[in-house]
C-alpha positions in Angstrom: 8.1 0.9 -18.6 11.4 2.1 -20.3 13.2 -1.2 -21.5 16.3 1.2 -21.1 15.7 1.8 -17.7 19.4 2.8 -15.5 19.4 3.1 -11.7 20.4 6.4 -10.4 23.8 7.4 -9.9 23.2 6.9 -6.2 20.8 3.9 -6.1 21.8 0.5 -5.0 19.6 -2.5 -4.0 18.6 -2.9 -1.1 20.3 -6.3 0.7 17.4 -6.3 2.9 19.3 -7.5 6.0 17.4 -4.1 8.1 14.0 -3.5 9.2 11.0 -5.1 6.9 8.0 -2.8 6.6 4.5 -3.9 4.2 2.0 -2.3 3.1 -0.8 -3.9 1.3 -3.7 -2.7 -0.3 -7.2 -4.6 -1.3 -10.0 -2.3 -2.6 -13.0 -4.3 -3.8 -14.8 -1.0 -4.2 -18.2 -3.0 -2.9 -21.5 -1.1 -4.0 -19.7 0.8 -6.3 -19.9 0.5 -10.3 -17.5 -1.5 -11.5 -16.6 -3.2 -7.8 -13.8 -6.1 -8.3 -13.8 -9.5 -6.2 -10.9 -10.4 -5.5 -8.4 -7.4 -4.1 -9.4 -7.6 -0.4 -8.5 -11.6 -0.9 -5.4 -10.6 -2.4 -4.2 -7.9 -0.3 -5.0 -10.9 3.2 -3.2 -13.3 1.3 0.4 -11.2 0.6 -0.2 -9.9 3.8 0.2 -13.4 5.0 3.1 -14.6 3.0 4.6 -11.7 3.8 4.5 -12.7 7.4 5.1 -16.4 7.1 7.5 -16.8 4.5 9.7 -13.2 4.5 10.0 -12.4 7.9 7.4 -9.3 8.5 6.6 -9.0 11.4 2.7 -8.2 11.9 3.3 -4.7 13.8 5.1 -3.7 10.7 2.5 -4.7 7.6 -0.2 -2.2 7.4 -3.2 -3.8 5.6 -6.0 -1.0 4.1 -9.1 -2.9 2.7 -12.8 -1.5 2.0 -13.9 -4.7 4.2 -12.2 -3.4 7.5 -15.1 -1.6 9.6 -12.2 0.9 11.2 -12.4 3.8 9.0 -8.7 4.1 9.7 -7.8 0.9 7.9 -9.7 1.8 5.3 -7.9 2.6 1.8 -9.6 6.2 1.6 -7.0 8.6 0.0 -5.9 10.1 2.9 -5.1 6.7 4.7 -3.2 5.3 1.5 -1.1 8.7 1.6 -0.5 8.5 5.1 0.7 4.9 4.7 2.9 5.6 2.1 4.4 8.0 4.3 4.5 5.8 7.1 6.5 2.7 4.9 9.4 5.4 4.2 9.8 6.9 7.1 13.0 6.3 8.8 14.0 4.3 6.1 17.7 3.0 5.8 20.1 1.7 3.6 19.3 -2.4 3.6 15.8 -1.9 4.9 12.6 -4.0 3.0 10.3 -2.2 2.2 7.2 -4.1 0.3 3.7 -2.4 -1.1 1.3 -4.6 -2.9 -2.3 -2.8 -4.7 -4.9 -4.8 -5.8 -7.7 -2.5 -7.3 -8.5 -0.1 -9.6 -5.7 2.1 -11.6 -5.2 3.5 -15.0 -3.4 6.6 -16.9 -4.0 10.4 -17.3 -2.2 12.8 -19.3 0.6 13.8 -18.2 0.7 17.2 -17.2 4.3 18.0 -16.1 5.9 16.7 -18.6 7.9 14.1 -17.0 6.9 10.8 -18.7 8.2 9.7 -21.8 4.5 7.9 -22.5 3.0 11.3 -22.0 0.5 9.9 -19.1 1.1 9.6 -15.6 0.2 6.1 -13.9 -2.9 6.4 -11.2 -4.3 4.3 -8.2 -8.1 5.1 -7.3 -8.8 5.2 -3.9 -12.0 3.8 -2.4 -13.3 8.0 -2.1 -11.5 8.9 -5.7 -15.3 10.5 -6.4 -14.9 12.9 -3.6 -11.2 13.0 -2.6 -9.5 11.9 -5.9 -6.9 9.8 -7.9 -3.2 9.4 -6.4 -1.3 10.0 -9.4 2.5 8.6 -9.5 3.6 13.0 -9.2 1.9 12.9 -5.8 4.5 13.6 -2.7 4.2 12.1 0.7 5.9 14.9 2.4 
């Protein structure tokens, strides 16, 4: 991260006094080489918090974990795309808007030539093999 980081002209935080929307993420990639123990945990347990200590309300926290049987609340790259879409839209000015990822992630090269590291920053999807990485250039629109 730039240690020189300035907002946007036209950003401002948010005073989160609007609607709170969640979306976590827990991807223990199970059967898989190199599967991880702890994300689905981790992704239950903001989901939680969330809901108990900030004031989201369930109908507004969407929780995608490789442990859910629906294959719609399953963090395939199409669903974590779609969810992403579904946090932002409609968003206002004063809204909270939360996303927590536990799993795997990493760094290509970057191939646009927007990143002062020269790498872009990734997420891998429970399908990355067949449907691939999400890489921080990806649209939602």
């Amino acid at each position: 991260m730039d240690r020189h980081w300035s907002p946007h002209p036209l950003f401002r935080h948010s005073r989160c006094t609007g609607k709170r929307k969640a979306l976590c993420v827990g991807i223990n990639y199970t059967g898989q080489q190199n599967s991880l123990h702890g994300c689905v945990n981790d992704a239950q347990d903001v989901y939680q918090f969330l809901n108990e200590h900030h004031r989201y309300p369930h109908s507004d926290i969407l929780l995608l974990t490789d442990h859910n049987p629906d294959p719609r609340s399953q963090p395939t790259r199409e669903n974590l795309l779609n969810a992403m879409r579904w946090l932002v839209e409609d968003a206002q000015a004063d809204d909270a808007l939360f996303i927590h990822y536990s799993g795997h992630g990493g760094r290509v090269r970057d191939m646009e030539g927007d990143e002062s590291d020269g790498f872009d920053e990734v997420i891998f999807p429970l399908d990355f093999r067949t449907a691939g990485i999400i890489t921080d250039d990806v649209t939602t629109s």
